[in-house]
N, C-alpha and C positions, 0 to 999 in steps of 0.2 A: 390520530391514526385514521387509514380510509375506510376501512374493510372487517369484518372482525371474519376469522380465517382459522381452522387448523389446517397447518399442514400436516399432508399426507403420504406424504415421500422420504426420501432423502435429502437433507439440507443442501448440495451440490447439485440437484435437479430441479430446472425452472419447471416440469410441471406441478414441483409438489409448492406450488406459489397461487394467488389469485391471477385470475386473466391478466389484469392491469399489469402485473410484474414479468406477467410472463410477456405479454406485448414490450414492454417498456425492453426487458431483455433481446428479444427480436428486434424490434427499431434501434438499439445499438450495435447489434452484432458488425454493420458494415465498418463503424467509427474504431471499433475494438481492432477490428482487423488493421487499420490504418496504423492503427499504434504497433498491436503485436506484431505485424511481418513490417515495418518500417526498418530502413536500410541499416539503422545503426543500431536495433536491439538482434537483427540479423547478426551483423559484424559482434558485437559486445559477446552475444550468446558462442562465435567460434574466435572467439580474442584476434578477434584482427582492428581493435580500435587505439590510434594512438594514446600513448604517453598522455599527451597534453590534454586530449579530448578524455581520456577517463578520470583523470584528477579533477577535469572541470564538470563530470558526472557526478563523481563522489562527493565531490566539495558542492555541488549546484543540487543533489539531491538527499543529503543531508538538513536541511531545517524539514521538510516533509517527515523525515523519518524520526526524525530527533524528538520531533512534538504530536508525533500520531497518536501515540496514549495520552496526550491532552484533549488532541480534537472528539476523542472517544468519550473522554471524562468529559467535556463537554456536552456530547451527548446524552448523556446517564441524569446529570442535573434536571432532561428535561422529563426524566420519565418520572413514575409515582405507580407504587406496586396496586396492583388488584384495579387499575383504573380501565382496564383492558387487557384480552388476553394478548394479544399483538403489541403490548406495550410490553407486559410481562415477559415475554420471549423476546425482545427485543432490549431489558436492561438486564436479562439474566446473561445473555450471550456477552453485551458491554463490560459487564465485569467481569466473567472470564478471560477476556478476550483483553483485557487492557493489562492483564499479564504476559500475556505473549508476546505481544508489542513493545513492551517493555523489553524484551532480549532482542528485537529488532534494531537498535540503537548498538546493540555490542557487536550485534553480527557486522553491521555495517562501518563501526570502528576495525575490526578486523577488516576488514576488506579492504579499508581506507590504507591501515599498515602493510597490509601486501603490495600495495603501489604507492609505496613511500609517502603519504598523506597522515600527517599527526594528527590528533587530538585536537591539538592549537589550531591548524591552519581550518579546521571544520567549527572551531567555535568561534575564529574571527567572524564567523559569518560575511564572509567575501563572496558573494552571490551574486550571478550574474541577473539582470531584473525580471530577465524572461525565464529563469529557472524559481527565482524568490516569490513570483506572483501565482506560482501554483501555492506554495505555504501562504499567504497573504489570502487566496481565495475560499483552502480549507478554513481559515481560521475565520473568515466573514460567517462562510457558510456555516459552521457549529456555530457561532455564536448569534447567529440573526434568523437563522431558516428554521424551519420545524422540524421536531427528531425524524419524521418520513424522510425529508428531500436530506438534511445534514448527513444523514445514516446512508443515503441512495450515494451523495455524492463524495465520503469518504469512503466507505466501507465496503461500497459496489465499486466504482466508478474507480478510485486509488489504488484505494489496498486489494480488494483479494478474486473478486470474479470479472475484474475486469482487463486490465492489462499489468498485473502485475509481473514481477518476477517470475512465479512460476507458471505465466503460459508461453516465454521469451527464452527461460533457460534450460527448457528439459534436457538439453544433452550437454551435459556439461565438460569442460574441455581439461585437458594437464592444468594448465594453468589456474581455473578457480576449484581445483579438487582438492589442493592440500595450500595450507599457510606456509609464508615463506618460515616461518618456526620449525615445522612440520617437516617442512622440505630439509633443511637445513639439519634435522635432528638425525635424518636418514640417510644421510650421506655417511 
């Protein structure tokens, strides 16, 4: 670990972080934007992306999701209790948290079945290279980098304060508000 640190905040506010994080926060903020307002989580977030282009979403971001509570577990291996307090909070949040992720995979199974996308065609793993080498790169990184930078670059970086899902979908549209099950039960 770098820093031994309590925070003092709220978990969702960079100042309740050391400098270091809250800088590293800042010197991303431009790179985040690039993701978050980029022209096709624009389009995605008011469904105007084709057919062909969301099945090679679903299907291209599927191993990321599929094996996130791995890259997590990954993590967790490298910690050891009582060895620091920032380790401590750092594998108590891991194991929480490698439950949630775990329903990540279903959610995204369902969404796969709303745009006709099974089960099968998501575990051919038919991945295009340039969507495969982001899973290829978390899996380096948990497995070779230290729990600091592995945890920075899944956990930050992937999943959850950086460009995820919920800074792209807030307003969510007819189409991803109900399962075609859902729709169908209503009629």
């Amino acid at each position: 670990m770098i820093d031994t640190f309590t925070r003092t905040g709220p978990l969702m506010d960079a100042t309740s972080y050391p400098l270091w994080a809250q800088r590293l926060i800042q010197e991303c903020a431009p790179h985040k934007r690039r993701v978050v307002e980029h022209e096709f989580y624009q389009r995605l977030r008011d469904g105007q992306v084709s057919s062909r282009t969301m099945r090679q979403y679903l299907v291209g971001g599927w191993p990321v999701v599929e094996q996130f509570s791995v890259y997590m577990a990954q993590n967790l291996t490298k910690t050891r209790y009582a060895r620091h307090p920032g380790e401590d909070m750092a594998r108590r949040w891991l194991m929480r948290n490698i439950r949630v992720e775990l329903n990540h995979a279903d959610y995204w199974v369902h969404w796969c079945e709303a745009h006709g996308v099974s089960l099968e065609e998501l575990q051919a793993q038919e991945v295009p290279a340039e969507l495969q080498a982001l899973s290829d790169w978390c899996v380096h990184t948990c497995a070779a980098d230290s729990l600091v930078v592995a945890m920075a670059a899944t956990n930050y970086a992937i999943e959850g304060r950086w460009a995820s899902g919920r800074r792209w979908s807030v307003r969510p549209t007819p189409m991803h508000r109900a399962s075609p099950r859902k729709a169908a039960s209503a009629r």
